[in-house]
The first five atom37 places (N, CA, C, CB, O) and aatype in JSON, in Angstrom:
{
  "aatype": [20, 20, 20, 20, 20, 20, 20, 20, 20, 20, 20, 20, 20, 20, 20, 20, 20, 20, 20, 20, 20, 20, 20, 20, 20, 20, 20, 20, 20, 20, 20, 20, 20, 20, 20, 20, 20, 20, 20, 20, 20, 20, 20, 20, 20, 20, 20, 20, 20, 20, 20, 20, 20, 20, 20, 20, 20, 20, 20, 20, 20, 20, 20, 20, 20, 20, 20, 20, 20, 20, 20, 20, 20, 20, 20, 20, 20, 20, 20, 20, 20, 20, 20, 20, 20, 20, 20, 20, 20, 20, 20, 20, 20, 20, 20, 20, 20, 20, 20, 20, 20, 20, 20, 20, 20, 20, 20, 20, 20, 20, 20, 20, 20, 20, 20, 20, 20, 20, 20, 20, 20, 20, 20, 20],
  "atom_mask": [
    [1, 1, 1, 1, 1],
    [1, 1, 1, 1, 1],
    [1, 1, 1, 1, 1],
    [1, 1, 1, 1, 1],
    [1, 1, 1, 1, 1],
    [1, 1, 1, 1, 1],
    [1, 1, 1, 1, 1],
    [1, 1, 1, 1, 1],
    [1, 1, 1, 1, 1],
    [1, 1, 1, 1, 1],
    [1, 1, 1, 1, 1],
    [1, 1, 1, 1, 1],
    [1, 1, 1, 1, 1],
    [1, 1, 1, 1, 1],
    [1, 1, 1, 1, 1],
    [1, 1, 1, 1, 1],
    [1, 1, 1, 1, 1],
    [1, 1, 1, 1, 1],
    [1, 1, 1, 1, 1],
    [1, 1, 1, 1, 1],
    [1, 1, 1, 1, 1],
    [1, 1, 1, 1, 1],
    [1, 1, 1, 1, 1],
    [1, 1, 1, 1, 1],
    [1, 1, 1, 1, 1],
    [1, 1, 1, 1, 1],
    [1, 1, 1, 1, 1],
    [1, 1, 1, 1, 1],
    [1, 1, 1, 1, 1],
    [1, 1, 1, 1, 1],
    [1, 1, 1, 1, 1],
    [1, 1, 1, 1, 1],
    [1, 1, 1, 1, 1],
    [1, 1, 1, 1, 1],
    [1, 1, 1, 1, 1],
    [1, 1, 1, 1, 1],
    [1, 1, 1, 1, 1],
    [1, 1, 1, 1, 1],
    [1, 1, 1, 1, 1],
    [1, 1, 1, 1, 1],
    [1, 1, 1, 1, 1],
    [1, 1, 1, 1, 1],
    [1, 1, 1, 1, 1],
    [1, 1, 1, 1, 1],
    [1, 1, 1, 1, 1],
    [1, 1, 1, 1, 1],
    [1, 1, 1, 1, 1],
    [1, 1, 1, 1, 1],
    [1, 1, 1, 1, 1],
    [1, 1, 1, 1, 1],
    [1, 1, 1, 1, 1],
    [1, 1, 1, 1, 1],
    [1, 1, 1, 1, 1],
    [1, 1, 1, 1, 1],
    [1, 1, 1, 1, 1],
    [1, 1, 1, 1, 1],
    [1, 1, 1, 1, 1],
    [1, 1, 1, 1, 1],
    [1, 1, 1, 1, 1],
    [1, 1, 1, 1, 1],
    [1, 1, 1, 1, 1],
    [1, 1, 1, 1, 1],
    [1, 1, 1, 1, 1],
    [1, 1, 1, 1, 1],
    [1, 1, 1, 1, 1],
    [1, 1, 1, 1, 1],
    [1, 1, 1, 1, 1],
    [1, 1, 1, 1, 1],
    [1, 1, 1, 1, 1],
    [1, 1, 1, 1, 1],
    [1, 1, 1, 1, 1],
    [1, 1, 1, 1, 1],
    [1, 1, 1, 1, 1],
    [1, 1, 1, 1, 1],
    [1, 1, 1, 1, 1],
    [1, 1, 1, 1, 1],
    [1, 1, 1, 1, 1],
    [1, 1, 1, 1, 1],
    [1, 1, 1, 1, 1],
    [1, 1, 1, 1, 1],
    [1, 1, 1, 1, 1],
    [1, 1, 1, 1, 1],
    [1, 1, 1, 1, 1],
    [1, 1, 1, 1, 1],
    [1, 1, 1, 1, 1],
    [1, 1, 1, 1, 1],
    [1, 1, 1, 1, 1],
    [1, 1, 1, 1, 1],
    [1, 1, 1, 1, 1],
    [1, 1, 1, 1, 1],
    [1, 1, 1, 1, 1],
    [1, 1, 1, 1, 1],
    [1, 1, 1, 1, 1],
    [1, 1, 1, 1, 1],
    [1, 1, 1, 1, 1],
    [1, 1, 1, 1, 1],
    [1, 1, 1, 1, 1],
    [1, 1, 1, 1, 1],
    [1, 1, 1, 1, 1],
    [1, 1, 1, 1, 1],
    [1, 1, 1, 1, 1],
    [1, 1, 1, 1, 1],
    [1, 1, 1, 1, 1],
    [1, 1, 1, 1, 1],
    [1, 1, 1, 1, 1],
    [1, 1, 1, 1, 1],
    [1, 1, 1, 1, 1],
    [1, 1, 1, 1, 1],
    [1, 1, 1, 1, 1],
    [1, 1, 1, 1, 1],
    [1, 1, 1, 1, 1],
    [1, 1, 1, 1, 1],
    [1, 1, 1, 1, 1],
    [1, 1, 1, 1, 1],
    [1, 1, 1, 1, 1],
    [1, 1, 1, 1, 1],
    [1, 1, 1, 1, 1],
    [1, 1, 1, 1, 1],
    [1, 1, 1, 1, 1],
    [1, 1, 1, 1, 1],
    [1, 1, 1, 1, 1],
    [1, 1, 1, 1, 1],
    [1, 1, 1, 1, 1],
    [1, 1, 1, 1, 1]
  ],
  "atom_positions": [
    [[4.4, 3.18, 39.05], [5.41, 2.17, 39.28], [6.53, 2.73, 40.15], [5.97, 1.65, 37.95], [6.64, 2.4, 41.33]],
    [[7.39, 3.64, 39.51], [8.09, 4.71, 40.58], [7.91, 4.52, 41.82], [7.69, 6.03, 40.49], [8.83, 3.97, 42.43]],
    [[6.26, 5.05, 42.78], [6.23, 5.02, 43.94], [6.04, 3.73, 44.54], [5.45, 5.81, 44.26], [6.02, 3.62, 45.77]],
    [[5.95, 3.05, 44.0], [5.55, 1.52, 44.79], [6.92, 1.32, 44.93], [4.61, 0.1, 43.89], [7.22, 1.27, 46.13]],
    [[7.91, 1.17, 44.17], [9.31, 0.77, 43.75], [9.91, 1.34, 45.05], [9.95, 1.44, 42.19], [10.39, 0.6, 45.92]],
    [[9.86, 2.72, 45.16], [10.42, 3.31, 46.68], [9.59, 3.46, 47.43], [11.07, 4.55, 46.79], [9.96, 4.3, 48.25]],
    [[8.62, 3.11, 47.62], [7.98, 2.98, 49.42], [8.0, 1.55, 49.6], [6.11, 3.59, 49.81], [8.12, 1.06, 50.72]],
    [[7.91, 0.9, 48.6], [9.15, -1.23, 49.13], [9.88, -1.02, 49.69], [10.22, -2.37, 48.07], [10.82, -0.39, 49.2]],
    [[9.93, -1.5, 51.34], [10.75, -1.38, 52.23], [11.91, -2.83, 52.14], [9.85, -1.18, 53.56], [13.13, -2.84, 51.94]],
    [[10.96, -3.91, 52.36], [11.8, -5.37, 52.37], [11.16, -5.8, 51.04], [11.49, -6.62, 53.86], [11.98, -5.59, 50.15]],
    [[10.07, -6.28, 50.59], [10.19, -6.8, 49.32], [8.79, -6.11, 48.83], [10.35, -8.53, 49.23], [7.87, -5.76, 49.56]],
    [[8.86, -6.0, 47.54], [7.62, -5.44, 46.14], [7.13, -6.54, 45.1], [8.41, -4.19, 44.96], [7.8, -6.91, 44.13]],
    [[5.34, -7.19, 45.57], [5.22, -7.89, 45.1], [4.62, -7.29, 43.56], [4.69, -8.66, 45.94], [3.85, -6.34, 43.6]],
    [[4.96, -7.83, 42.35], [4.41, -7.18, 41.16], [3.72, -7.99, 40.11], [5.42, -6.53, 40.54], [4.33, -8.94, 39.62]],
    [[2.72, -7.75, 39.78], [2.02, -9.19, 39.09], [1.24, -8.2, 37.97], [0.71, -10.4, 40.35], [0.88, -7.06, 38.25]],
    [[1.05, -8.82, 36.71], [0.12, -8.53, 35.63], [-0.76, -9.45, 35.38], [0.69, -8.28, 34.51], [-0.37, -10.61, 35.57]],
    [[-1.91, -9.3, 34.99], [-2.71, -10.14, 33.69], [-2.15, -10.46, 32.43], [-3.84, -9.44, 33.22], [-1.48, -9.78, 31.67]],
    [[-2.72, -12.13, 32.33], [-2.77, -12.56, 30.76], [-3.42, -11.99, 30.48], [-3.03, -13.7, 30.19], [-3.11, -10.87, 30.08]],
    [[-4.48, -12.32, 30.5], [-6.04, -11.9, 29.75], [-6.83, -10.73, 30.76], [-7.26, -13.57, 29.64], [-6.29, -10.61, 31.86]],
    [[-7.89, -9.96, 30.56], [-8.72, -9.43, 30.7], [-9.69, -8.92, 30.34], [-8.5, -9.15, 30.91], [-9.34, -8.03, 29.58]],
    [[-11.39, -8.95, 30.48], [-12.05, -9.0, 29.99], [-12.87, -7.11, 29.66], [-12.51, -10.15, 30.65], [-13.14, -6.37, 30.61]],
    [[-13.02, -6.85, 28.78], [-13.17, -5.2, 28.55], [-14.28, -5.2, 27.01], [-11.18, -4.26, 28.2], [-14.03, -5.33, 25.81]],
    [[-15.64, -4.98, 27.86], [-16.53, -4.34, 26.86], [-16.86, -5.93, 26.67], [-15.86, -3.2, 25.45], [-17.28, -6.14, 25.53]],
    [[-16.8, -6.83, 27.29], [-17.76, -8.53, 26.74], [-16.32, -9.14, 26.12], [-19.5, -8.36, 24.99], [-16.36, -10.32, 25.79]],
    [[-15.33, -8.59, 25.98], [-14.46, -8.89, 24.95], [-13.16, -9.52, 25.62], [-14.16, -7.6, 24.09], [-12.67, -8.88, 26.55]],
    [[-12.58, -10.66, 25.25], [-11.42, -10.91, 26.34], [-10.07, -9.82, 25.05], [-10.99, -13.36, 26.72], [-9.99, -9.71, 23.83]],
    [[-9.17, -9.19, 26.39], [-8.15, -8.37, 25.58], [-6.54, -9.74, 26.06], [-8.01, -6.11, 26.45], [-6.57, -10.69, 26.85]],
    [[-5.77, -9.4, 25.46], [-4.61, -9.83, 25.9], [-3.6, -8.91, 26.21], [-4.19, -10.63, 25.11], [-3.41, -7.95, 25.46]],
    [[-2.75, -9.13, 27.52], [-2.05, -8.07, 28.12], [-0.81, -8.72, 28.07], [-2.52, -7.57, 29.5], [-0.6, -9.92, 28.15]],
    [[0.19, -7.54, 27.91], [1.46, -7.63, 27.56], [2.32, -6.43, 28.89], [1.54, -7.17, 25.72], [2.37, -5.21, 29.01]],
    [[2.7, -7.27, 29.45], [2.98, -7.11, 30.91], [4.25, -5.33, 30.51], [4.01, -9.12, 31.79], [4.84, -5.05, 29.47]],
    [[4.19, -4.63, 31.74], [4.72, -3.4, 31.92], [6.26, -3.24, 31.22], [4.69, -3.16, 33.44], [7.21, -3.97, 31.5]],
    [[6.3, -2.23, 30.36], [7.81, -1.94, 29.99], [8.71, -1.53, 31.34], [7.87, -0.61, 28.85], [9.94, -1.47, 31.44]],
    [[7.63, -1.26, 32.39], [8.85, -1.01, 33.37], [9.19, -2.23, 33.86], [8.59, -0.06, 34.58], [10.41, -2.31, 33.83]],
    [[8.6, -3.39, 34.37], [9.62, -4.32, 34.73], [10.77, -4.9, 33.62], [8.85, -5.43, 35.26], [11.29, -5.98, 33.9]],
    [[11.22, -4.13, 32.21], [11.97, -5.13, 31.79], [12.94, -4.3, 32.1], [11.84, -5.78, 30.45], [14.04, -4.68, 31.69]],
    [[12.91, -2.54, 33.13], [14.23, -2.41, 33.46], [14.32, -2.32, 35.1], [14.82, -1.15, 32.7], [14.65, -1.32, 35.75]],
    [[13.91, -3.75, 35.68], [14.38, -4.28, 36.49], [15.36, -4.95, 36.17], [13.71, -4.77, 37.0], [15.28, -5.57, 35.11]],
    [[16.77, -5.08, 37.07], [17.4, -6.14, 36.81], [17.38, -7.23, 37.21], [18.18, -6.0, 36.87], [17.23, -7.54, 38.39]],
    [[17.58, -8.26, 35.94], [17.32, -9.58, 36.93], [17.9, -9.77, 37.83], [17.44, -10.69, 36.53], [17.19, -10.6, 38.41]],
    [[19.16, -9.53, 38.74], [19.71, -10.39, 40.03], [18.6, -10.06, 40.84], [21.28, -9.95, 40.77], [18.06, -10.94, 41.52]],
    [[18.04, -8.38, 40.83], [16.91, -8.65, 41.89], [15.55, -9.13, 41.8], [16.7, -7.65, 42.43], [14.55, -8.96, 42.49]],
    [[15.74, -9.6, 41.02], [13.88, -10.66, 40.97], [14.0, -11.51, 41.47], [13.09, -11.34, 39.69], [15.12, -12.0, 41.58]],
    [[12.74, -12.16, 42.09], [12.77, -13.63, 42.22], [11.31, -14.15, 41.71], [13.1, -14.07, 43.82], [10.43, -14.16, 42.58]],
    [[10.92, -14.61, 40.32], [10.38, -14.76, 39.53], [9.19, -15.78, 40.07], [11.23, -15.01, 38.57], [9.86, -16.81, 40.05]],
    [[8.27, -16.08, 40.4], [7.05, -16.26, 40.72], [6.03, -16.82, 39.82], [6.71, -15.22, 41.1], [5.52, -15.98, 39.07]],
    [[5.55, -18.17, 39.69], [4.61, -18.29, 38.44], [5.16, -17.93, 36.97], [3.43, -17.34, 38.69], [4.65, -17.05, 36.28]],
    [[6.32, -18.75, 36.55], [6.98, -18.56, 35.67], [6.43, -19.29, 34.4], [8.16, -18.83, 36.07], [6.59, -18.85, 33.26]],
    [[5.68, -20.56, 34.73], [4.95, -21.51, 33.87], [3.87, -20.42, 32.81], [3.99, -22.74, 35.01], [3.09, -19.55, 33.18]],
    [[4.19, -20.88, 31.46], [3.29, -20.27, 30.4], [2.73, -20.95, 29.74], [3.75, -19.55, 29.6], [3.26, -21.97, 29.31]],
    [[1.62, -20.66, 29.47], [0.5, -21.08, 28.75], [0.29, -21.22, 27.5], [-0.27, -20.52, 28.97], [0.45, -20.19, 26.85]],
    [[-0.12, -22.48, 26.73], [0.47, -22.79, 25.54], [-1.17, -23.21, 24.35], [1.75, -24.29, 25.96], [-1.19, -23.88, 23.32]],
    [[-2.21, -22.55, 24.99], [-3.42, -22.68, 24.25], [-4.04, -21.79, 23.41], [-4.21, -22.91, 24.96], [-4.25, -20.73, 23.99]],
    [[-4.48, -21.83, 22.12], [-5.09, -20.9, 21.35], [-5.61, -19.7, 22.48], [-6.3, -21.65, 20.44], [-5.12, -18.57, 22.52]],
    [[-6.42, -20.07, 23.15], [-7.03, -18.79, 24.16], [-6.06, -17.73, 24.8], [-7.77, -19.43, 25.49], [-6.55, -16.6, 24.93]],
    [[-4.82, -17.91, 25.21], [-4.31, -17.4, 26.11], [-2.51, -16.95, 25.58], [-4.59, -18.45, 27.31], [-1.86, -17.83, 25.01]],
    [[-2.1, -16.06, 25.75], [-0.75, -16.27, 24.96], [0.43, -16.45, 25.9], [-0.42, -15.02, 23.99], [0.13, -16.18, 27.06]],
    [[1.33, -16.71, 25.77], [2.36, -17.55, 26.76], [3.04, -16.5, 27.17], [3.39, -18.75, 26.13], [3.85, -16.11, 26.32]],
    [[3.01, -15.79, 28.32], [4.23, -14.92, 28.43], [3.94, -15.18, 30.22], [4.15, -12.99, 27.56], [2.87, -15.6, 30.67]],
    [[4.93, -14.89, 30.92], [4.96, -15.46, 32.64], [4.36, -13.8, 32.72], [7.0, -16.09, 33.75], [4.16, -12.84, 31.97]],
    [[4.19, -14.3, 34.65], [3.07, -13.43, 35.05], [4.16, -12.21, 35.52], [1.89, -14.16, 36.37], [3.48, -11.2, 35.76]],
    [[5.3, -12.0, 35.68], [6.39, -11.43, 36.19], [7.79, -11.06, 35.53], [6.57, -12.13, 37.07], [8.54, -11.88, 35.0]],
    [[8.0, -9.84, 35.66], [9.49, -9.3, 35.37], [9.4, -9.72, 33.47], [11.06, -10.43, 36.58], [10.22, -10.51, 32.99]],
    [[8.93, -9.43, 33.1], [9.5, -9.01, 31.71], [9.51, -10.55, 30.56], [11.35, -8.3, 32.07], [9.7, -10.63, 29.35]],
    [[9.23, -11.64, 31.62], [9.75, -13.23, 30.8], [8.61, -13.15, 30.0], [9.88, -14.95, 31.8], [8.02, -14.21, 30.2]],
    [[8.13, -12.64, 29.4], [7.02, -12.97, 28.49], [7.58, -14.02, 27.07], [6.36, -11.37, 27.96], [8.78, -14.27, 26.91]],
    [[6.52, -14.52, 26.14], [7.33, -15.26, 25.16], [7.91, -14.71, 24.18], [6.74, -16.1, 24.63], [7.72, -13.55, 23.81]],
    [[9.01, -15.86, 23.45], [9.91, -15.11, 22.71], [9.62, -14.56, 21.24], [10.98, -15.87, 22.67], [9.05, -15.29, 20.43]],
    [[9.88, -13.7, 21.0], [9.35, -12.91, 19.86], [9.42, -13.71, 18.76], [10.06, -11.65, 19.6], [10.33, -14.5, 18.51]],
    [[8.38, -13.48, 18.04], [7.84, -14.23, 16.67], [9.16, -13.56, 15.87], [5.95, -13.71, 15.96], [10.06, -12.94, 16.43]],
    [[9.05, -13.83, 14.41], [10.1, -12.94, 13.24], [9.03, -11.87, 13.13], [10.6, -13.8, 11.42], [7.8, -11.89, 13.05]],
    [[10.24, -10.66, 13.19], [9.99, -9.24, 12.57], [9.24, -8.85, 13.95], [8.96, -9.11, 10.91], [8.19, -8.22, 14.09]],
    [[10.25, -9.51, 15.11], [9.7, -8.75, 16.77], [8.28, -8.47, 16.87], [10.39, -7.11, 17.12], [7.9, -7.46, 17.47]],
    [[7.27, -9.47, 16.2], [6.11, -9.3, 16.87], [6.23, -10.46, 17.72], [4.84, -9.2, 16.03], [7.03, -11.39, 17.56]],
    [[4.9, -10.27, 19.14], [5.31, -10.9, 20.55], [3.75, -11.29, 21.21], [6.3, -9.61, 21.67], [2.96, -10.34, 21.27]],
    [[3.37, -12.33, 21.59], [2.16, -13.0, 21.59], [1.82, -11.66, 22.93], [2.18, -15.05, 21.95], [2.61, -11.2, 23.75]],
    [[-0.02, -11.23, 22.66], [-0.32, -10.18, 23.41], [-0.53, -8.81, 22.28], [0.91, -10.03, 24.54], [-1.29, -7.85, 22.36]],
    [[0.56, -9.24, 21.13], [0.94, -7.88, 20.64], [-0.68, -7.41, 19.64], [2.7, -8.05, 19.51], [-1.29, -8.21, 18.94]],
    [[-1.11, -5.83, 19.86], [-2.05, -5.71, 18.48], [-1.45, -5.45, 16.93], [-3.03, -4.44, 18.73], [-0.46, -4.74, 16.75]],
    [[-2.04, -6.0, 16.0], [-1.41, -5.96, 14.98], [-2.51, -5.33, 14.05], [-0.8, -7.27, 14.64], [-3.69, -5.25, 14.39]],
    [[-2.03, -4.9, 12.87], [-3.17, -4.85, 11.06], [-2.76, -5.73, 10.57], [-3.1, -3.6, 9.71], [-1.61, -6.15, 10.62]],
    [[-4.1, -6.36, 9.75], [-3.52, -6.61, 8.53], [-4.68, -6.05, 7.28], [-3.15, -8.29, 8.49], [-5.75, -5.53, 7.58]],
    [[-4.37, -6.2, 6.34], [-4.52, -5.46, 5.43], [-6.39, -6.21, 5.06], [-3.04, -5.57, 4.24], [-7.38, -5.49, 5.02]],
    [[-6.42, -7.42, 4.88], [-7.8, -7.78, 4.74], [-8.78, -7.86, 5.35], [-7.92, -8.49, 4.47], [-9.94, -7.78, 4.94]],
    [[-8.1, -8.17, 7.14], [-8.78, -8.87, 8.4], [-8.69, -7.57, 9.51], [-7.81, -10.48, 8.99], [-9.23, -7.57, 10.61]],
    [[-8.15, -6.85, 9.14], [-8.29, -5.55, 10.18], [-7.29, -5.37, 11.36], [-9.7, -5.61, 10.9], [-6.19, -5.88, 11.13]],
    [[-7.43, -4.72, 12.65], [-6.94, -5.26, 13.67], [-7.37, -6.63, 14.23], [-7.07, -4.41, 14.48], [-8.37, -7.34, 14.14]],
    [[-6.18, -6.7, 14.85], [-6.44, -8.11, 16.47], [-5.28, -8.46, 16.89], [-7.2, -9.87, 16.17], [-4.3, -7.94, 16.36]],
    [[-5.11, -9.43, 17.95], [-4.34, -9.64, 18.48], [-3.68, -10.85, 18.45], [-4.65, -9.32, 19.25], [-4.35, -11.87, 18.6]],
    [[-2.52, -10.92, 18.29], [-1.66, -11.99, 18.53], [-1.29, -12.75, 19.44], [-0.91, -11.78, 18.33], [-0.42, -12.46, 20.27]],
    [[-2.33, -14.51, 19.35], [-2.28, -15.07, 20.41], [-1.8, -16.6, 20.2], [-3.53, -14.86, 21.01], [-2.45, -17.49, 20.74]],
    [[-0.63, -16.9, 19.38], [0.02, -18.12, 19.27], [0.91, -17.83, 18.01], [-1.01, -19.38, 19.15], [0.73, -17.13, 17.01]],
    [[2.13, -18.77, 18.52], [3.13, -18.16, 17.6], [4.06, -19.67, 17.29], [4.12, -16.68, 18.46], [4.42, -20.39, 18.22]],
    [[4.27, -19.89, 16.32], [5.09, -21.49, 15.95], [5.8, -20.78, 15.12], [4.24, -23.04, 15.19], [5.63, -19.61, 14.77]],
    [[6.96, -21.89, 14.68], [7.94, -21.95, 13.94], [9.0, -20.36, 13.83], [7.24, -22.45, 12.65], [8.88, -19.23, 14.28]],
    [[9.87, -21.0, 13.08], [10.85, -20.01, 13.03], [11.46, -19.22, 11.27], [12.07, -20.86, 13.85], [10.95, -19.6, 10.22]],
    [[12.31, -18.38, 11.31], [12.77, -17.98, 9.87], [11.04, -17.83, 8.91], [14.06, -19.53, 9.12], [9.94, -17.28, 8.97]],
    [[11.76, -18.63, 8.21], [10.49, -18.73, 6.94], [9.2, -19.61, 7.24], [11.13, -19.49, 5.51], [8.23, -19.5, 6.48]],
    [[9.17, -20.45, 8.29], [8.24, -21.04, 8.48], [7.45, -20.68, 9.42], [8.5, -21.99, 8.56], [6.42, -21.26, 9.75]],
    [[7.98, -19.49, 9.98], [7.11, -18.46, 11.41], [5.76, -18.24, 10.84], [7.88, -16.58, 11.84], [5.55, -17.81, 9.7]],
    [[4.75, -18.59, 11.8], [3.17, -18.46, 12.0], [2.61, -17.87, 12.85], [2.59, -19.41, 12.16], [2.76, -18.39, 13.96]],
    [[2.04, -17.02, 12.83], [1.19, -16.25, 14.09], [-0.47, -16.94, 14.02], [1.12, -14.19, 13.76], [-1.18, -17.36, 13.12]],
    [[-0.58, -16.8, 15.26], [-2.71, -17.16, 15.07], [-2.93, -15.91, 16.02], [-3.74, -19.25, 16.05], [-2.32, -15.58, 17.04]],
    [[-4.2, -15.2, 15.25], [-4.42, -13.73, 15.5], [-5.72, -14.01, 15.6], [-3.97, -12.58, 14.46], [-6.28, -14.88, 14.94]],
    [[-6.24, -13.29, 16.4], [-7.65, -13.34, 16.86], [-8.21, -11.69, 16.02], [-7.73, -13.42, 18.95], [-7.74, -10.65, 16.48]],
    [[-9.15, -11.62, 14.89], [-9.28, -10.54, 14.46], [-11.21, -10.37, 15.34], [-8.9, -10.58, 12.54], [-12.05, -9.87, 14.58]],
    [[-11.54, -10.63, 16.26], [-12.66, -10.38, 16.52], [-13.53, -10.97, 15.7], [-12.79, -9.26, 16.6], [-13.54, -12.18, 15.49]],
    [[-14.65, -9.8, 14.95], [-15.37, -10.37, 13.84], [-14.72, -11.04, 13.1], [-15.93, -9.61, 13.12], [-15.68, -11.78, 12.86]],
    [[-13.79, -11.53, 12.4], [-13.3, -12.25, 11.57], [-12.64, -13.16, 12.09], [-12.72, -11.71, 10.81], [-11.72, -13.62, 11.41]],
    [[-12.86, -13.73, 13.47], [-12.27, -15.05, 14.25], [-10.54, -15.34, 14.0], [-13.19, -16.51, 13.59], [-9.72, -14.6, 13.47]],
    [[-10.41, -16.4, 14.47], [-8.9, -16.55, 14.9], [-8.35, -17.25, 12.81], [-8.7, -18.22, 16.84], [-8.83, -17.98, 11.94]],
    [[-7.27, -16.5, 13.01], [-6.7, -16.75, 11.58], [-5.19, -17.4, 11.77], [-6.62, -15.23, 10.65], [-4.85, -17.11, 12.91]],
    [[-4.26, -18.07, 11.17], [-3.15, -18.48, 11.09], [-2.25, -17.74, 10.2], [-3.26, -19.66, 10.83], [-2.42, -18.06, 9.03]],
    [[-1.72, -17.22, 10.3], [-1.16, -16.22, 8.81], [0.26, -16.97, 8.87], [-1.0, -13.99, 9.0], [0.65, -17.76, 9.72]],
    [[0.82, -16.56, 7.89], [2.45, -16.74, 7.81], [3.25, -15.58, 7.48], [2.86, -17.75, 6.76], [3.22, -14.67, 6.65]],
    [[4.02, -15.98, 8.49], [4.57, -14.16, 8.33], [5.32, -13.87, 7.3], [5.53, -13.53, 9.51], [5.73, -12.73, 7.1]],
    [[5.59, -14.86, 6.56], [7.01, -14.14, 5.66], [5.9, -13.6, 4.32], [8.69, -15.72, 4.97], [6.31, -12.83, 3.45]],
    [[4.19, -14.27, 4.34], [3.73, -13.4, 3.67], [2.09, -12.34, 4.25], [3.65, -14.28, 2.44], [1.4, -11.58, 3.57]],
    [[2.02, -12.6, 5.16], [1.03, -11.95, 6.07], [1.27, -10.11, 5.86], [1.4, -12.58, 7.86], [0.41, -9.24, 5.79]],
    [[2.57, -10.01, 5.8], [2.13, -8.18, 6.16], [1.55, -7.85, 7.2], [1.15, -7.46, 5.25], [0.61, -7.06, 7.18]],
    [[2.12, -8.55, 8.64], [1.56, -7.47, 9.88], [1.72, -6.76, 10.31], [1.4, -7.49, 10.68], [2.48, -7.04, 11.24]],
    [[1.33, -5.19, 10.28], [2.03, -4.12, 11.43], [1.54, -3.8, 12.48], [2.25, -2.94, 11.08], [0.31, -3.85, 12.59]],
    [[2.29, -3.41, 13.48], [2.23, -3.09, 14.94], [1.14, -2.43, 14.75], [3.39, -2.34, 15.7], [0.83, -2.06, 13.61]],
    [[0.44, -2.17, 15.76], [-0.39, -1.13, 16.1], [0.16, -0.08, 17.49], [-1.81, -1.89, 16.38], [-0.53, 0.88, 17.85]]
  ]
}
């Protein structure tokens, strides 16, 4: 990231994947910690529209706008445990406080709805 950043003479175009496909398997990508220390005055944000379907998790394709964090800062993209269903990934997120819901894709054990205030998810 570094060298692209300084050999940009007039402008640095920078783009991530939602999704990508690895081993037959679609993964979900959670765009670079280095663009969130770009500052915003110098962006000019590109394909900002996010995606709002079980398949795909909503975060823009640029600079850091990904969606806004579930309770207890988990963030659609993110891998998680849980204690019955194993790993997977977090790919839809509703409500807020006590009524916050994640839908997690555990692979073999297909897409689940948990509720977070009793789910027990940790980061991976």
């Amino acid at each position: 990231m570094y060298v692209a950043v300084t050999r940009a003479r007039r402008r640095l175009y920078v783009s991530c994947a939602q999704t990508r496909m690895l081993h037959g398997q679609t993964r979900y990508c959670v765009p670079s910690s280095f663009l969130e220390e770009i500052p915003e005055q110098l962006l000019l944000k590109l394909n900002t529209k996010t995606m709002s379907t079980a398949a795909a998790p909503a975060f823009a394709s640029f600079g850091g706008g990904y969606a806004e964090p579930a309770s207890g800062g988990l963030r659609i993209g993110q891998t998680v445990e849980h204690a019955k269903f194993g790993i997977g990934v977090i790919v839809s997120t509703e409500g807020r406080g006590a009524d916050a819901r994640v839908q997690v894709n555990f692979g073999g054990s297909g897409m689940k709805w948990l509720a977070l205030e009793y789910a027990k998810l940790t980061p991976v």
